[in-house]
C-alpha positions in Angstrom: 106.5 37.6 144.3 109.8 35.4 144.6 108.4 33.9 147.7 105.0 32.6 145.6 104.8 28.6 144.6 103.0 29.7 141.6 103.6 33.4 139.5 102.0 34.7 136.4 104.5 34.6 133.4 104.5 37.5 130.8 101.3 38.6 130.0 99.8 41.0 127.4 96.4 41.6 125.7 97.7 39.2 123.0 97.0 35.9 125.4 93.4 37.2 125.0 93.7 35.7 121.6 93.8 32.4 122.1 90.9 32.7 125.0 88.5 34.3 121.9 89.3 31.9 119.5 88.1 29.0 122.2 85.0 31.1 122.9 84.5 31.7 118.7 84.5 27.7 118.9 82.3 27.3 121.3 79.6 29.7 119.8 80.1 27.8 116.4 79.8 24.1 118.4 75.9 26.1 120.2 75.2 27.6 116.1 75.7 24.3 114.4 73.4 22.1 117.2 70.9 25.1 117.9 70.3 27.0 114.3 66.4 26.3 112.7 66.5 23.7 110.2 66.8 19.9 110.6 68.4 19.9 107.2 72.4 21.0 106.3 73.4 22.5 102.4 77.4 21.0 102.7 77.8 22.5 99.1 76.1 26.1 100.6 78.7 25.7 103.6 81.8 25.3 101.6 80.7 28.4 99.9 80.3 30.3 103.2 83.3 28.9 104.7 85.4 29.7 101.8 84.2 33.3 101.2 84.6 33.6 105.3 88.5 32.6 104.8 89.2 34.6 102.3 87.7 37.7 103.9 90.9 37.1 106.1 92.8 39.0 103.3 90.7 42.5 104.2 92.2 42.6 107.7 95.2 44.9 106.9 92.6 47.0 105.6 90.2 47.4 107.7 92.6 47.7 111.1 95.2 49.5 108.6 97.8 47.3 109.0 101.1 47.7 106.5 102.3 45.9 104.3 104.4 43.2 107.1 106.8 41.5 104.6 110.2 42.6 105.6 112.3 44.2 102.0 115.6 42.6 101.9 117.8 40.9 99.7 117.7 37.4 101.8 114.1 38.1 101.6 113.7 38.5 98.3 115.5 35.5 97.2 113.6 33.5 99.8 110.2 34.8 97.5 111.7 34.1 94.5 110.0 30.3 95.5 107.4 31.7 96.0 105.2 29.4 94.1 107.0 26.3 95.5 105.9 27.7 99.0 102.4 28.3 98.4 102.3 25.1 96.4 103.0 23.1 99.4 100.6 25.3 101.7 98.0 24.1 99.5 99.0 20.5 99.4 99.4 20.4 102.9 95.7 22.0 103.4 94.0 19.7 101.2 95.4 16.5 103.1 94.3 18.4 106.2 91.2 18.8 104.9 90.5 15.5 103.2 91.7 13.5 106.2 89.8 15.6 109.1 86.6 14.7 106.5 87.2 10.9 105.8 87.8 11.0 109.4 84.7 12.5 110.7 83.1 10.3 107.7 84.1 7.0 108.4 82.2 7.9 111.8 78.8 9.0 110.9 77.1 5.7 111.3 78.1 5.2 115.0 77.9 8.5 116.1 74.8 9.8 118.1 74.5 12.7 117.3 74.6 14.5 113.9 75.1 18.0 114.4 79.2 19.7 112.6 81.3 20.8 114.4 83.8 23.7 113.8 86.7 21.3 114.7 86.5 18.1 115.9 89.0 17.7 118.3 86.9 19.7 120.2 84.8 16.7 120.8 85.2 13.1 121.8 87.2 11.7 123.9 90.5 13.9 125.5 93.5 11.4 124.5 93.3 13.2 121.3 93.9 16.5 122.6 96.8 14.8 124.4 98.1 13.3 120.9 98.1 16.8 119.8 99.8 18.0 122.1 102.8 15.9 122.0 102.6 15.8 118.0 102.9 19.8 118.2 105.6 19.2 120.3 107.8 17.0 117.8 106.8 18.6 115.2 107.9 21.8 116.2 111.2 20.7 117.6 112.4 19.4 114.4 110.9 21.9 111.7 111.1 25.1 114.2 114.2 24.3 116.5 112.3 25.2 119.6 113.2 23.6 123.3 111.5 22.3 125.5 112.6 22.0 129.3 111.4 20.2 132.5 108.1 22.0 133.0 106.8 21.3 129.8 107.3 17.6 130.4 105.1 17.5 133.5 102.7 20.2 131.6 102.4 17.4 129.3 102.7 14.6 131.5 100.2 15.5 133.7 97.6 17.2 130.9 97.6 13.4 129.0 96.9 11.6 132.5 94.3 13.7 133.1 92.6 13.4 130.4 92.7 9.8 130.7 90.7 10.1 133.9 88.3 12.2 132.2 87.8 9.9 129.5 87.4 6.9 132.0 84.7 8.8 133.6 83.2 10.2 130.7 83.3 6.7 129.1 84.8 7.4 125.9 86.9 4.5 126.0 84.3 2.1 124.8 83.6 5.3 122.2 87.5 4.5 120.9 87.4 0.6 120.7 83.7 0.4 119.1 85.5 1.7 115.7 87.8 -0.5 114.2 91.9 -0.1 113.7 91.5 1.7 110.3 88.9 4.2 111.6 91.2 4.5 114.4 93.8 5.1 112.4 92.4 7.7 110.1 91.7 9.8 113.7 95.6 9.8 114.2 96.7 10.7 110.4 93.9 13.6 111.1 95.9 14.7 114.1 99.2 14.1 112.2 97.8 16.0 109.1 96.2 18.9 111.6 99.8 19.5 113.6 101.7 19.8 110.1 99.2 22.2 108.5 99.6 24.5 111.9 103.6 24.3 112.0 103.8 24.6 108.1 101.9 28.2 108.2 103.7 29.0 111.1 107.4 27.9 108.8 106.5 30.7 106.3 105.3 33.1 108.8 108.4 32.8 110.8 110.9 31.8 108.9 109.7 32.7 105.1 108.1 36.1 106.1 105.1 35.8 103.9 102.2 38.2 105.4 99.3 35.9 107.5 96.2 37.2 105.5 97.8 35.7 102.1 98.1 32.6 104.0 94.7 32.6 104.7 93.5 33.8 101.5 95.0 31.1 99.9 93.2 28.5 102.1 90.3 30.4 101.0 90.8 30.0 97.6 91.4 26.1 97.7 87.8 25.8 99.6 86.3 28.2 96.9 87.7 25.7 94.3 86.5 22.8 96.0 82.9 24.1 96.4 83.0 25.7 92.8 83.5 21.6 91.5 81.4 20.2 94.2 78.3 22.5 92.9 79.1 21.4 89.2 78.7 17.9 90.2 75.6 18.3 92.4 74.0 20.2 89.1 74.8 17.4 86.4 73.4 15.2 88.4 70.3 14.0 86.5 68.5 12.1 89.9 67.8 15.7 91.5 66.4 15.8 95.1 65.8 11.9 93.9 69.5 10.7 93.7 71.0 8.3 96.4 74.1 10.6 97.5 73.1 12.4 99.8 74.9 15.4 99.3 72.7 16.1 96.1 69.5 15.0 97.2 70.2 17.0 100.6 71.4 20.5 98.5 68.1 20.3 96.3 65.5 19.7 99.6 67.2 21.9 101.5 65.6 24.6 99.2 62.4 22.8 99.4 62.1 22.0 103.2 63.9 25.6 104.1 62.3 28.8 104.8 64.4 31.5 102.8 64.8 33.9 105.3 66.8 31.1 107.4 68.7 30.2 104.2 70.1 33.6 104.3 70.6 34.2 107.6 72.4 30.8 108.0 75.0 31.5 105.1 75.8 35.3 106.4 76.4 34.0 110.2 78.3 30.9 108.7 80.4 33.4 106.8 81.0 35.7 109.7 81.7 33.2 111.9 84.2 31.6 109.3 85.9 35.1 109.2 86.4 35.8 112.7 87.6 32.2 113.3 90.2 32.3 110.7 91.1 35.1 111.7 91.6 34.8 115.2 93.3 30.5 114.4 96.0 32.9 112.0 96.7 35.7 114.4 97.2 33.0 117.1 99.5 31.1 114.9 101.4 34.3 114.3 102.0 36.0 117.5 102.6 32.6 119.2 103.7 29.1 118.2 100.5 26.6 117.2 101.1 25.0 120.3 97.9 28.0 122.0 95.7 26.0 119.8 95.0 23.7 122.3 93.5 26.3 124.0 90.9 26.5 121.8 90.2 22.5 121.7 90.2 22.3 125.2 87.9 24.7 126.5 84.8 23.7 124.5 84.8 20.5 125.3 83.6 21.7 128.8 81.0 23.1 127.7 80.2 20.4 125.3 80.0 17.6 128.5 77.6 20.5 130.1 75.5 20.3 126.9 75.3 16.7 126.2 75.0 15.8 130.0 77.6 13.4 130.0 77.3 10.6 133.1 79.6 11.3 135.8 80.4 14.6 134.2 80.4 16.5 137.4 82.8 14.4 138.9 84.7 14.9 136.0 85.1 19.1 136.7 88.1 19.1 139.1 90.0 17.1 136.4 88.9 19.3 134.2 90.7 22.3 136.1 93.7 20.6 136.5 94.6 19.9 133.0 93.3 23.2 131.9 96.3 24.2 134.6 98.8 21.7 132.8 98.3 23.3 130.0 98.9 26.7 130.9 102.0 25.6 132.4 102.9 24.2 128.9 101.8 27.6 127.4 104.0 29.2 130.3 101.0 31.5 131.1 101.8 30.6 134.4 104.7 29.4 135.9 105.4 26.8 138.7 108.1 29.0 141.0 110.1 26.3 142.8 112.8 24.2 142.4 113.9 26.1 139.4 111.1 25.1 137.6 110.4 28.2 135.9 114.4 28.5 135.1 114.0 27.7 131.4 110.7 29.5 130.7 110.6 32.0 127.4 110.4 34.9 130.3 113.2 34.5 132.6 115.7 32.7 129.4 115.2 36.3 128.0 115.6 38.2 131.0 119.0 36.5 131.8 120.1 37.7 128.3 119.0 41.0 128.6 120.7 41.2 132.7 123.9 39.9 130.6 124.1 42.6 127.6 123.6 45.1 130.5 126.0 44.0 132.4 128.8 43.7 129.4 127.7 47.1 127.8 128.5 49.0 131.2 131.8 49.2 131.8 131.5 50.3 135.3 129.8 47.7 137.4 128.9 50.6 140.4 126.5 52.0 138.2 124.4 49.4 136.9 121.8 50.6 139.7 119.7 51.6 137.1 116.9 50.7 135.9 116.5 48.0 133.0 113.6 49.0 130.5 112.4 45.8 128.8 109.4 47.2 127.0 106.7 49.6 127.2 104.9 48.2 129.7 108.0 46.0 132.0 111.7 47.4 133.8 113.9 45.6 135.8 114.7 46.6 138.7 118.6 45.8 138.8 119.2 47.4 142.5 117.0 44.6 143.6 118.5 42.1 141.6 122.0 43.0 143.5 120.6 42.7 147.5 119.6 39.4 145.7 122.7 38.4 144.5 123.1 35.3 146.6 120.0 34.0 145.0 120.8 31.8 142.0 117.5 31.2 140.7 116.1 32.6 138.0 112.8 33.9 139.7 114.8 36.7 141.4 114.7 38.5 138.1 111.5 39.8 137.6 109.8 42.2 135.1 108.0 44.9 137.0 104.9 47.2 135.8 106.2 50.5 134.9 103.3 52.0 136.9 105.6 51.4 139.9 108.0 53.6 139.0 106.7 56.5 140.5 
């Protein structure tokens, strides 16, 4: 495997996570554009949304988890702020939420087509994707301590000039400049806004402990609120199906112009759908860092150009490809095994550390011909790590299935 120009890095059924939560997106991006019904209830949605979100809070329960928060003193004192904690959470949501809706907003009249979208950085033009990306980046540095190394520079490099191709082909350059600098400038506080909400939950799952359904659950509650007012004001409101906002006049003809059957039916798929994607956007954010996201903004879009039968989209596949392999260089799904590329990924940092502890915890050197168990499913193999001895590079220590033990 040492001898290949590309390797797979660690993998588990966990990666699978990220992959669903692109394909959940992509089935919400096909609901929202295909369901019956020309007309949208936004006050009905919020309810849906909400009650999906909050539904979060029965995982543990249903899959019967434990209770996660780990019972020590440090801990303890960490939740005795608690409500200072959640307090920002909830700040930090409702700017989320406010911008990515002024955003979309200030849009509206320009855009052709009308339909929601579960999140829209999974449409329009790439460069935001690539703003994201190096957002998450600094963002994560500086509240998170991670590093970053050589291969996620040309991961990110090469993802952002690729996408600029595929926007010059796709044309959504003249999409950017036909909105002015403010609406322009909402788009990037939306990106800002969307990176800090990600890294915040991630800060008090990995660094506060909190449990990710509460998380979750409290988002839920914040949207319940929201559509809890939003329904009071679209029922004071004298005008009816008559009044100029169209929120109120589009909640009371909705009933009107809507068979009930496909009321119902949209609200309990909107609410399952909800579920499973909140679900799936905290898990990710739990077993890995934010950063997989991007996984799920960039593989819709593909199927979005397919949709919308973008010109020149065709020639715009290969490019496709090859940022969707940037990025799983940035994710270190796969690694790039030359010139000690790979020297610095999460893999091999953590298999030098564990060749080290071996090595200082047996005090004869002679029998260190053992082998290394790493987890359930990986070993090392330390015999072959001596005949390689005069190999430097990190790609000579490898994790091995333990099927080939036998």
């Amino acid at each position: 495997m040492s001898g290949k120009f590309i390797i797979l890095g660690e993998l588990n059924l966990k990666l699978l996570l990220p992959f669903f939560l692109a394909l959940i997106q992509i089935i919400f991006n096909i609901f929202n554009r295909y369901f019956p019904g020309d007309r949208e209830n936004t006050v009905l949605d919020f309810f849906s949304t909400s009650l999906g979100v909050i539904s979060v809070v029965l995982i543990p329960h249903i899959f019967k988890f434990t209770n996660m928060e780990i019972k020590n003193d440090n801990v303890k004192n960490i939740h005795k702020k608690k409500c200072i904690h959640y307090s920002i959470l909830i700040v930090i949501f409702l700017i989320f939420s406010i911008m990515k809706a002024i955003a979309k907003g200030m849009k509206v009249d320009l855009t052709k087509e009308t339909h929601k979208v579960s999140n829209p950085f999974t449409e329009g033009p790439y460069i935001y994707i690539g703003i994201e990306m190096i957002l998450l980046t600094i963002v994560s540095i500086f509240l998170l301590e991670y590093k970053y190394y050589i291969h996620h520079s040309i991961a990110i490099v090469a993802f952002i000039i690729l996408g600029a191709i595929c926007d010059g082909i796709l044309g959504y350059y003249s999409e950017i400049i036909k909105y002015d600098f403010l609406t322009n400038f909402i788009q990037f506080l939306s990106l800002v806004t969307d990176v800090v909400n990600y890294y915040y939950q991630k800060y008090m799952l990995e660094k506060l402990y909190y449990p990710y359904w509460r998380i979750s659950f409290s988002q839920g509650i914040v949207l319940f609120v929201f559509a809890t007012a939003l329904l009071i004001f679209v029922l004071i409101d004298k005008d009816k199906d008559n009044s100029d906002i169209v929120i109120i006049s589009g909640f009371y003809l909705y009933f009107k112009e809507i068979h009930p059957g496909l009321i119902v039916a949209r609200q309990l798929l909107y609410m399952i759908l909800y579920f499973i994607n909140a679900s799936l956007a905290i898990l990710n954010i739990y077993y890995f860092n934010p950063n997989f996201i991007l996984i799920s903004f960039h593989m819709p879009k593909f199927l979005q150009i397919l949709i919308d039968k973008e010109p020149n989209q065709y020639y715009c596949l290969i490019f496709f490809f090859l940022q969707f392999f940037s990025l799983l260089i940035y994710l270190e799904i796969i690694e790039l095994n030359f010139c000690n590329l790979n020297k610095n990924t999460k893999r091999n940092i953590k298999l030098r550390g564990i060749i080290e502890i071996s090595k200082d915890t047996i005090s004869d050197t002679s029998s260190l011909t053992e082998q290394i168990e790493i987890n359930n499913d990986y070993y090392i193999d330390t015999n072959e790590n001596k005949e390689n001895e005069s190999d430097k590079v990190s790609s000579s220590m490898e994790m091995l299935p333990k099927k080939d033990m036998a």
